[in-house]
N, C-alpha and C positions, 0 to 999 in steps of 0.2 A: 912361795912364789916370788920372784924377782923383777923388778922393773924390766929388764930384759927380757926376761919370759914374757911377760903381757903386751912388751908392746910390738914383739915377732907373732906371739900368739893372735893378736888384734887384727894386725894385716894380715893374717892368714885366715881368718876367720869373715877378712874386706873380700878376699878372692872364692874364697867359699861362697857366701852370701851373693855376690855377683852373679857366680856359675849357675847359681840356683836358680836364679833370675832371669838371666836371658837364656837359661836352657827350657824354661818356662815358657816364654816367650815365646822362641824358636817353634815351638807345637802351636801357634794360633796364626791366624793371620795376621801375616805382617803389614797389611794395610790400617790394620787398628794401633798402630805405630804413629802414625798420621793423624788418628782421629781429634781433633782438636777436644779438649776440654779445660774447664779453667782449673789452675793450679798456677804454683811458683812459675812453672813453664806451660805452656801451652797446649803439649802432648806428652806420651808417652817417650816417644824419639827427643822432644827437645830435653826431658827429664834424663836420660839417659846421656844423652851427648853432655850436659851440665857436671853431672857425677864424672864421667871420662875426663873432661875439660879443666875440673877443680882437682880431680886425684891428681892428673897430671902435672898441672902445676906446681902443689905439695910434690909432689914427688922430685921434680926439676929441682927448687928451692934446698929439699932436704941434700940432694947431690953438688949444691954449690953453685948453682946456676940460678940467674932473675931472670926467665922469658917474660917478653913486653906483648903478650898477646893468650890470650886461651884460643886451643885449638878449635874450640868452637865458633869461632871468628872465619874461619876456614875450611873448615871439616864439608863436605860436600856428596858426602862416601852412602853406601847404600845403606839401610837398616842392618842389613845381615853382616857390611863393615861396620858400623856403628860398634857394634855387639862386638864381634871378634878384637876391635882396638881397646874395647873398655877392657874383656878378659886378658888381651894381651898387656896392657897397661898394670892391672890388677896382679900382674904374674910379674912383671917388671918390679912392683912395687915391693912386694912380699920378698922376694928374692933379692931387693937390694936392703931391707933392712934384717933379715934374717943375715945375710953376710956382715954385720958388725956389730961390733965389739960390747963388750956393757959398759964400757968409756961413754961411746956414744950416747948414750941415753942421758947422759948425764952435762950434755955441753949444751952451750946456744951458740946457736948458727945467724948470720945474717946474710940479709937476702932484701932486694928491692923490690914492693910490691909495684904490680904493670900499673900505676900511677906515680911510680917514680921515689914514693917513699919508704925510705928503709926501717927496715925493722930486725930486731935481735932476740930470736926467743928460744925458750930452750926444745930440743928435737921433739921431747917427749907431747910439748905440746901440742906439734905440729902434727904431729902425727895421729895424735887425739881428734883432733878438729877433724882432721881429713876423714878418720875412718868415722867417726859420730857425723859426718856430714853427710857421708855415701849411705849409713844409716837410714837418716832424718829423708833423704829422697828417695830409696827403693820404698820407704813405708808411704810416699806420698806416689810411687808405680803403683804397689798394692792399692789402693782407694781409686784411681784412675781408672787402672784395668775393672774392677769390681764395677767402676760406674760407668764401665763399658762392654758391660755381660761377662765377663768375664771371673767364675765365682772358686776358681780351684788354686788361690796361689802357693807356694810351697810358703814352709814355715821356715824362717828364713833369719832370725834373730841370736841372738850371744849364746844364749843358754842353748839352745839344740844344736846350734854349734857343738860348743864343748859336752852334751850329752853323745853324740852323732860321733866324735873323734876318739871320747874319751873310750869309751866303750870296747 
């Protein structure tokens, strides 16, 4: 397996994991999107919108671009947009690093974080972070939803991934 393999394999396995999730989702009420509970964020909806907001950003940065704002600053959109921008973002994501090269994985990028300070790291790590990030919050959706009656989530992690595709 090649660094290039894993880390196209990774973000597809970001888009995967996602789809699972808000197609999940999509079957309950979408008012328990709202339900306030405590965690990093709030809800459900602000944990979601967080994952969309930070992919995006990685993703921006990895393209050569510093935005001075997470969409979540702004975003105002319904749940059921919520959803469709994180998959649409997630499909954005996968498909721009699946389009380059195995050069790629091997350079460092620089990029202004929205506080101004720059930083030069190499892609592969950037891209590490982002998808172990979007990780580390769908499993804090899983314990939210669960502590919101919620007891059927998909199984949704690396391994069934690669069992589910390889297969």
């Amino acid at each position: 397996m090649t660094l290039d393999f894993l880390m196209k394999d990774y973000v597809a396995f970001n888009l995967w994991a996602n789809e699972l999730n808000t197609n999940w989702l999509k079957t309950k009420p979408l008012e328990l999107l709202d339900q306030p509970f405590p965690s990093s964020f709030p809800s459900l909806r602000e944990t979601l919108l967080h994952i969309w907001s930070a992919q995006d950003v990685w993703l921006q940065r990895l393209q050569g671009h510093s935005p001075a704002l997470f969409l979540s600053a702004t975003f105002k959109g319904s749940n059921q947009e919520l959803m469709e921008g994180l998959m649409q973002n997630s499909a954005e994501f996968r498909d721009f690093i699946a389009g380059q090269n195995p050069d790629y994985f091997t350079q460092k990028i620089e990029y202004a974080h929205t506080g101004g300070k720059v930083y030069r790291q190499f892609t592969t790590e950037i891209i590490q972070h982002c998808m172990q990030h979007g990780t580390y919050h769908r499993g804090q959706i899983v314990t939210i939803a669960r502590n919101l009656g919620l007891t059927d989530p998909p199984k949704q992690d690396y391994v069934e991934y690669c069992r589910r595709v390889r297969e």
